[in-house]
N, C-alpha and C positions, 0 to 999 in steps of 0.2 A: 191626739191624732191630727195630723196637717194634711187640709184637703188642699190641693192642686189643680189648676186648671189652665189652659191655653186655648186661647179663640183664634181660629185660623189669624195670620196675619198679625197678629201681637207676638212673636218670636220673643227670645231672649233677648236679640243683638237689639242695640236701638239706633233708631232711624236716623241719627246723625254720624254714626260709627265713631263719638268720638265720648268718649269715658266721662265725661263731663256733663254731656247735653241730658236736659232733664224731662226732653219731650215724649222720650221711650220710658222713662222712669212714670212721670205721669200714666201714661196708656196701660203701664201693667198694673199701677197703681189702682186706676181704676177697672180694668178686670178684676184684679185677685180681691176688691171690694163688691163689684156687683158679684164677684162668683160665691163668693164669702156669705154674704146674703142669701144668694139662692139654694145654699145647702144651707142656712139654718131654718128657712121656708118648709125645705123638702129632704129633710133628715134619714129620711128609709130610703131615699133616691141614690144608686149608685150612679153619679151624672159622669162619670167618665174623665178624660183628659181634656177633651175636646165639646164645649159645646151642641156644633151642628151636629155631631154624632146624636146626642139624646134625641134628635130632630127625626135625620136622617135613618136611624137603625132602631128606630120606636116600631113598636111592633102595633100596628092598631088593633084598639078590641081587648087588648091584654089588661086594661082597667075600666071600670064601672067608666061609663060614658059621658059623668060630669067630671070625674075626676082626670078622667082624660083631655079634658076638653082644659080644666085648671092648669093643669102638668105643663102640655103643651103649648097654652098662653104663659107661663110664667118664663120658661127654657126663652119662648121666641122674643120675649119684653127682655129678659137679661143677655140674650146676643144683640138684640136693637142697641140698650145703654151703652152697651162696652164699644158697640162701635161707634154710636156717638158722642164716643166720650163724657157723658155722664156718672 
């Protein structure tokens, strides 16, 4: 199974528009690594396409009240890394 994932503003095309540049290669590089990590973290998590989704469309309440708390600091720590490139 190949999980998927894009953090607003990491698109496909890369920021130099030109076939070569390795700056966009890198940024997804590292998404599809922090993202990669954070499903093997949180394996029963269906995290979506999208990151801030898990964020945004988290339904509060819907898990035990530490594990919520875990969930939703791990989702916010792996959209921090990706955008700082980490």
């Amino acid at each position: 199974m190949t999980v998927r994932f894009r953090v607003r503003g990491l698109g496909g095309s890369r920021p130099g528009g030109g076939a070569g540049g390795s700056s966009g290669r890198g940024a997804a590089d590292v998404a599809g690594q922090v993202c990669s990590e954070l499903a093997v973290d949180l394996p029963d998590e269906d995290l979506g396409e999208y990151l801030y989704d898990c964020i945004d469309l988290y339904q509060m309440g819907s898990k035990p009240r530490c594990e919520e708390v875990e969930y939703l600091g791990m989702v916010q720590d792996a959209i921090d890394r990706i955008e700082g490139g980490e």
